[in-house]
ROLUMSE-627857 format. One record per residue: residue in one letter; x, y, z of N, C-alpha, C, O in turn. Coordinates in steps of 0.1 Angstrom, whole numbers, plus 5000, padded with zeros to 4 digits. Each point is the difference from the previous one (the first is absolute). Layout:
N
AXYZXYZXYZXYZ ...
This chain:
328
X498447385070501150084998501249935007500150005013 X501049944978500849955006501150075005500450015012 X500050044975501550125006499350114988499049984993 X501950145008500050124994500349994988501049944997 X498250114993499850034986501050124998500650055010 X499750004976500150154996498550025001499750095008 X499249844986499050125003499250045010499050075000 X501749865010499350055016500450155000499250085005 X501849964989500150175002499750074986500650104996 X498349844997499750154989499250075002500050124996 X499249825012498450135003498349934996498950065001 X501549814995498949914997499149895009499950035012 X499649864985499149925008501049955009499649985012 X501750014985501349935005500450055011500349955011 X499850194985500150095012499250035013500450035011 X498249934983499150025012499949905006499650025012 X500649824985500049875009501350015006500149915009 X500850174991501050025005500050095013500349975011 X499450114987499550135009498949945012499950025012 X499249874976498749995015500349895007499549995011 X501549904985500449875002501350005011500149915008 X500950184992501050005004500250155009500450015011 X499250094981500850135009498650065009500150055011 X498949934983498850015009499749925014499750045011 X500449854985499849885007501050065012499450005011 X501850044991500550005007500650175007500650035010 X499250044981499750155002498850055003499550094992 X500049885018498450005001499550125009499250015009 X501850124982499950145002498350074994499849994988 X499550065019498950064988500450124991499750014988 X501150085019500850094992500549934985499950074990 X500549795010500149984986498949924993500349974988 X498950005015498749954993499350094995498849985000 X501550164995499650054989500649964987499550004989 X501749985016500949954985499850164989499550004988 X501050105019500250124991501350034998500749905002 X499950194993501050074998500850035011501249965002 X498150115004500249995015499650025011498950065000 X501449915009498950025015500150125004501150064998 X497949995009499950085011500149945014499349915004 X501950165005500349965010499150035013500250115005 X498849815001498650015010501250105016500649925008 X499550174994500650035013500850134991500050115005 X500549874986500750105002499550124985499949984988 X499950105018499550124992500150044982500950084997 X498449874994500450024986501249944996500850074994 X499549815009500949944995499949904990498949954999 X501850014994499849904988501249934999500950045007 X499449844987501049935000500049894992498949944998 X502250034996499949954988501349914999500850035009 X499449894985501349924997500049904987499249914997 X502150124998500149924984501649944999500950035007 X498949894982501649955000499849954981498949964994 X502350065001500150034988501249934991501150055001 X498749874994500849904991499849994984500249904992 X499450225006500150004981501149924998501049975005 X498250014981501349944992500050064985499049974993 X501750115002501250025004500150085007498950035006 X502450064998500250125012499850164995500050105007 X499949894980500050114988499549984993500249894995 X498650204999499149974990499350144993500150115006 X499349874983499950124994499050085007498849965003 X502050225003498850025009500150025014499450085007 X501649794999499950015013501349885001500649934992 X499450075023501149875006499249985014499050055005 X502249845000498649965015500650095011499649975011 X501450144989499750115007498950055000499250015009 X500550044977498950104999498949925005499450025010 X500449904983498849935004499649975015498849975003 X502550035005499749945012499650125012499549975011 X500950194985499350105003498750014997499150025009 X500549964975498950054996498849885007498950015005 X501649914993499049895006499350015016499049995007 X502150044995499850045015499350195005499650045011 X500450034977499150125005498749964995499150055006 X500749884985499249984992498949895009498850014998 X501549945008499749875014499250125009498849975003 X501650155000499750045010498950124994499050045006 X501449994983498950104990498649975001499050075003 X501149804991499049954992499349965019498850015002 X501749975004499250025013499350085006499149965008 X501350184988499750145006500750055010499750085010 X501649874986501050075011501550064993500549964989 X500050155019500950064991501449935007500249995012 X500549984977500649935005501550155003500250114997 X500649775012500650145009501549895001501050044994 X499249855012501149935005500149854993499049934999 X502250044997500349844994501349995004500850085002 X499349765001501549945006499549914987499149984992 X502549975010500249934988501049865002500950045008 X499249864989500849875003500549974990499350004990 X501949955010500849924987500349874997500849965008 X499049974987500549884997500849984989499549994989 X502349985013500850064984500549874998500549945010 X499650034980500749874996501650015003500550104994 X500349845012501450004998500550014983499549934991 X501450175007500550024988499550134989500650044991 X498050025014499750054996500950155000500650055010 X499250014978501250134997499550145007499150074995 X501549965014499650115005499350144995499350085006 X501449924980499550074993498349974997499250094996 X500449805006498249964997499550045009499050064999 X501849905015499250035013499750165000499050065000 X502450005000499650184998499150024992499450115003 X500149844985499350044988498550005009499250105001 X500749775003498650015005499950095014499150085002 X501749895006499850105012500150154997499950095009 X500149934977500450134999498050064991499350105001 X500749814996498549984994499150015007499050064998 X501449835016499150055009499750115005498950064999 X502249995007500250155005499750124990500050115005 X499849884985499050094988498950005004499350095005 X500549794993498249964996499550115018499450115003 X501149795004499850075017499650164999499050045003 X502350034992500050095000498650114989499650125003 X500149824988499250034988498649965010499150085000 X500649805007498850045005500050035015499349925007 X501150164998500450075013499849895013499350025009 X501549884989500349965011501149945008501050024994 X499249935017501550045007500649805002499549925007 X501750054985500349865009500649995011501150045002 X498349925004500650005017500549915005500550025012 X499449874982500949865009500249924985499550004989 X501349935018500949894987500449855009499949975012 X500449954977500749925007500949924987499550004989 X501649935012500649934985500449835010500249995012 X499649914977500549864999500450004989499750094991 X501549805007500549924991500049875002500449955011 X499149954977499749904998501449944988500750074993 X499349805010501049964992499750014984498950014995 X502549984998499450004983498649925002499649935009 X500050094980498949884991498649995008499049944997 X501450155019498649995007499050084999499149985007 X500850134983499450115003500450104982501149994995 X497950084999499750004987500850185002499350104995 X501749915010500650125002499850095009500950075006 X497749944997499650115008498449955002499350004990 X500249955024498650035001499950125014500849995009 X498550074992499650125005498549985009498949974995 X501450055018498950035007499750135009500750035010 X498150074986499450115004498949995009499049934999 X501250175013498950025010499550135000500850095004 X497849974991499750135000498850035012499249925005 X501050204998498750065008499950124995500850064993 X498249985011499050134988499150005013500049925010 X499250204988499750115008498549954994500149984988 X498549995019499149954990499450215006500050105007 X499249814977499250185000498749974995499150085003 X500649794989498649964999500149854999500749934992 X498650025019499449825003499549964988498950045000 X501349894988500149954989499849884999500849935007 X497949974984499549915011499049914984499350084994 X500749805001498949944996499050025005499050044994 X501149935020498450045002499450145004498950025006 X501950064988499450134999499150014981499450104996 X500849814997499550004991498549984989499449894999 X500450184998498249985001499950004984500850054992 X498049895005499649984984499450154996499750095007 X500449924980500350144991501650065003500550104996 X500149825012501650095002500950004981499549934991 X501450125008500949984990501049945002500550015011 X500349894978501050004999501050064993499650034989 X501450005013500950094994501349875002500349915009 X500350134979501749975000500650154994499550094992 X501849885016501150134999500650014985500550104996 X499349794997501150034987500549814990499849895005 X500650114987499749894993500449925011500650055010 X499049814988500549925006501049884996500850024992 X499149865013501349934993501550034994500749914994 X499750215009501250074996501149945008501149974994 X498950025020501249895008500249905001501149955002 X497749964997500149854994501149994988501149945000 X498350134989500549974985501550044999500749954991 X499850155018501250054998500849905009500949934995 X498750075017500949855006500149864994500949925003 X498050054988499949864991501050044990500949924998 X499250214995501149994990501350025002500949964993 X499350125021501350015005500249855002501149954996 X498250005009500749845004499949914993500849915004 X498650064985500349954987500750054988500749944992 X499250155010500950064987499549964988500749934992 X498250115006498949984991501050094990500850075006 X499249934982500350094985498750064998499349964991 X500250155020498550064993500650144998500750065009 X498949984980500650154993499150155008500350124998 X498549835012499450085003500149985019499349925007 X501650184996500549975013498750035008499050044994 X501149955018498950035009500750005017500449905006 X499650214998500350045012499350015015499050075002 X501649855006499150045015499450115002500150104994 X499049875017499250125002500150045010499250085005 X502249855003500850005016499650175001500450084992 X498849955021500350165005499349985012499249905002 X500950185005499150045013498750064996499750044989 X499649965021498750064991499750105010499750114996 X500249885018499950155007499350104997498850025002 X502150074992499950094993498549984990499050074999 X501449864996498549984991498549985009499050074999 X501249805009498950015008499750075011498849995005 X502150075001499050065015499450114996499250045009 X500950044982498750134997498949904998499050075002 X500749794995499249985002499149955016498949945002 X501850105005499949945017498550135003498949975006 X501350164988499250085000498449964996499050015007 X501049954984498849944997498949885008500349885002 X498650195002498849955011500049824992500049905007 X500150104977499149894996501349885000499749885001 X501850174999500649904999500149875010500450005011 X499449914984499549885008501649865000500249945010 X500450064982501049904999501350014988499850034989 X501149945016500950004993500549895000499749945010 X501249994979501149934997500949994988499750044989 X501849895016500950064989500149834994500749925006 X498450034980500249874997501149964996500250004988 X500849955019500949944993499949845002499149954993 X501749975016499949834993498350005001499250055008 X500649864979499050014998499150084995498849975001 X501850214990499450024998498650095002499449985011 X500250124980498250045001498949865005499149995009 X501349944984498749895002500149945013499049975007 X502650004998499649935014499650115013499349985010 X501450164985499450115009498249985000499449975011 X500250054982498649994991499149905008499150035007 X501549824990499749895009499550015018499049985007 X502450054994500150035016499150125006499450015011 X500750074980498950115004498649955003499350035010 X500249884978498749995000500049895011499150035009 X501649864993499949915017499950085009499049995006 X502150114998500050115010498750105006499850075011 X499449904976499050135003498649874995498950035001 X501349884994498649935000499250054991498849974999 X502250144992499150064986500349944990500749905000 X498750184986501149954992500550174989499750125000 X501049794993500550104991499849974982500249894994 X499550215002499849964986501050094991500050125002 X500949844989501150084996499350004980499149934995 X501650185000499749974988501250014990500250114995 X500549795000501349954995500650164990501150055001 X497950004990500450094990500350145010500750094995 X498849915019500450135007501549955007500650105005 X499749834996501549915008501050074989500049964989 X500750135016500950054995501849884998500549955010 X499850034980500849914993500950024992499649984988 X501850065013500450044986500449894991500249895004 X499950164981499549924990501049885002499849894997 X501450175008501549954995500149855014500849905000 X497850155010500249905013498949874994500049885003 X499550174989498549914997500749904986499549894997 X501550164998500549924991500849915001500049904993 X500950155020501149885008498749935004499749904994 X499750135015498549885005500249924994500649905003 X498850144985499249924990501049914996499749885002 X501350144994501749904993500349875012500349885000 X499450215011501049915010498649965008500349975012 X498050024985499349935009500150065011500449915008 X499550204997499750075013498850125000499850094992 X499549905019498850125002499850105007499650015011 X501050094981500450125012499550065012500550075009 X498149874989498850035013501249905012499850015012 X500949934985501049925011501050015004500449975012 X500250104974501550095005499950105012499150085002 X502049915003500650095007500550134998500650024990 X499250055016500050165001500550025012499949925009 X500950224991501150045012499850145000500850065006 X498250034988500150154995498550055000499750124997 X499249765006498750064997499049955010500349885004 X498450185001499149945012498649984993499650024988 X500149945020498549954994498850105014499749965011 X500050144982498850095007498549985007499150044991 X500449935019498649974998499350145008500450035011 X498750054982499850125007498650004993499649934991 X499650185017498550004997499550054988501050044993 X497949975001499850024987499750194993500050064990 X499849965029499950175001501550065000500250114995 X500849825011501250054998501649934986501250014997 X497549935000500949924983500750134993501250014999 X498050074998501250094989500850105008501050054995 X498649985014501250085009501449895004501250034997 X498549865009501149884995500850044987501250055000 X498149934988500549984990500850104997501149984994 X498550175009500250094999502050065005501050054994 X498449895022501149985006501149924999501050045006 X499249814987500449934993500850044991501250005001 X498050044987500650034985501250165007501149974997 X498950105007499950095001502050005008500950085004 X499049774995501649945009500749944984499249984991 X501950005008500949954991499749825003500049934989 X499750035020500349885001497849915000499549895002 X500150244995498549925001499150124986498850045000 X502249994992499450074984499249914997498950044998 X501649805001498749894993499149975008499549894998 X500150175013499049945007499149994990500150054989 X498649835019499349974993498849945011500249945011 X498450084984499249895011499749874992500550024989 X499149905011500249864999498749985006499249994990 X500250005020498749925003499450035010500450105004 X498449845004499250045011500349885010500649904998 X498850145015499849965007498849895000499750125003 X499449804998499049894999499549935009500949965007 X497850014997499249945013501249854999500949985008 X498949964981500249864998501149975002500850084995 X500049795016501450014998500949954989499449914995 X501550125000500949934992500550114996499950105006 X500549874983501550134993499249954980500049884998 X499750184994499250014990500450094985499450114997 X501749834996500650074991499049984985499649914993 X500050265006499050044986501349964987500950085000 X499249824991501150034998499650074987498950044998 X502349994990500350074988498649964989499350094995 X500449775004498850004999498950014999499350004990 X500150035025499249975003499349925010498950025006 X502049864996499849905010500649995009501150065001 X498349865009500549985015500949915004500049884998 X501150205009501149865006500050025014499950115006 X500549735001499850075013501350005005500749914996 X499750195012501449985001500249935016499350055010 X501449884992500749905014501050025003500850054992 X499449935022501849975002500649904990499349904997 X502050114998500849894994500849925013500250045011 X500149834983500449925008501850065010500549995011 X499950094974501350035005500450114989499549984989 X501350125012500750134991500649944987501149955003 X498750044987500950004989501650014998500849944993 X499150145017501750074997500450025019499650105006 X500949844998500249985013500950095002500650034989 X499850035022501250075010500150114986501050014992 X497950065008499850134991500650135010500650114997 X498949855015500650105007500750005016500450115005 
């Protein structure tokens, strides 16, 4: 690895020689060698902590902008952990020239979203970079959340379920066509939201074992990493993978696999097989998890194991690098 790729940051093999090569190698914290969502802090009482930084391209997109996104990503970091999230600071990075009117648009987005999933911003900070340095607006968020259940791969055991929240591939495809400007007559919108609200009734449940919110990279690299993490495997079955028609068609045109795309609005469930339909139950039963769905089991054998449409077996891997880079 000589110098930095774009695909050192999508969420793929690129990302992980990066991580274990350079920020490990020299961050040689154990707190982050889970490589989760977020840590739990060893000394200080139910804490969680989390941090993201956010460079979509473009800054508006159907669905969402990288305000919203840069709230929702950040409760969503601390959710899918088992902690409620409570406090976010926020950092700016603004291009010189940019119209104040964009800047209010998104700070104003932010402070919605904030407000819609009950939490407080508490610290800020703003730079300006000269024209031409900086793609208008990149955004960095710090959250802490209140943990309420330790959420863990290796709390994971064979016969568990998988569950996803709702179709997938829906923010990949909407950011690829905002940024191309594809002429497709059948639009397709982010699935940018907080999820909170949707998942902590599940915190209640004895069987729930793991959460995550797939986005770079996708169900399949979540999927992946799961099964390394826990030394199991997982077996999914392609016709239960919830998909809408209109995401599976851009796929198919433009050569992309939505088990890859990126998601900003939906988590990936792993909970026991005694508490599967009370999940489900509890899921469908929210606006933002109607399409739940289960998808697959838990398995002795390691790897990640897609049943597909057919009939046959595909095995699914990390990719080298994201398709569609600085998605979020």
């Amino acid at each position: 690895m000589k110098s930095v790729e774009i695909g050192h940051g999508s969420g793929g093999k690129l990302t992980r020689e990066l991580i274990e090569e350079v920020f490990l190698k020299h961050f040689n914290f154990p707190e982050l060698h889970t490589l989760q969502d977020a840590t739990y802090l060893p000394g200080l009482s139910k804490i969680a902590v989390t941090t993201d930084s956010y460079v979509v391209r473009p800054l508006f997109f159907p669905g969402g902008d990288i305000g919203k996104l840069s709230i929702s990503g950040t409760v969503n970091d601390l959710t899918v952990s088992g902690a409620l999230p409570r406090y976010i600071t926020v950092g700016f990075i603004v291009e010189e020239g940019l119209p104040l009117e964009t800047l209010e648009r998104v700070v104003s987005s932010m402070a919605e979203t904030a407000r819609s999933a009950g939490v407080k911003i508490v610290a800020g900070d703003t730079k300006v970079v000269e024209k031409g340095k900086c793609d208008g607006i990149y955004i960095n968020t710090a959250g802490v959340g209140e943990v309420v259940r330790e959420l863990s791969p290796k709390l994971v055991k064979p016969g568990d379920r998988v569950i996803v929240t709702g179709f997938v591939g829906d923010h990949g495809i909407a950011i690829s066509l905002a940024r191309e400007e594809f002429e497709v007559e059948t639009p397709v919108e982010s699935d940018c939201a907080p999820l909170n609200s949707l998942l902590t009734p599940l915190f209640e449940l004895p069987g729930l074992r793991f959460m995550r919110d797939p986005t770079r990279g996708g169900l399949a690299t979540v999927l992946v990493e799961l099964s390394e993490s826990s030394n199991l495997g997982v077996r999914v079955y392609e016709p239960q993978i919830p998909v809408r028609e209109s995401v599976r068609f851009i796929c198919d045109m433009l050569g992309y696999d939505p088990l890859y795309l990126a998601n900003e609005g939906k988590a990936v469930v792993v909970v026991s097989e005694e508490d599967t339909d009370r999940a489900l139950e509890i899921l469908k039963s929210h606006p933002l998890g109607k399409d739940a769905a289960v998808i697959g089991e838990v398995v002795e054998e390691p790897g990640v194991v897609l049943i597909t449409s057919v009939g046959g077996e595909r095995r699914l891997e990390l990719l080298e690098e994201d398709p569609l880079p600085r998605i979020c």
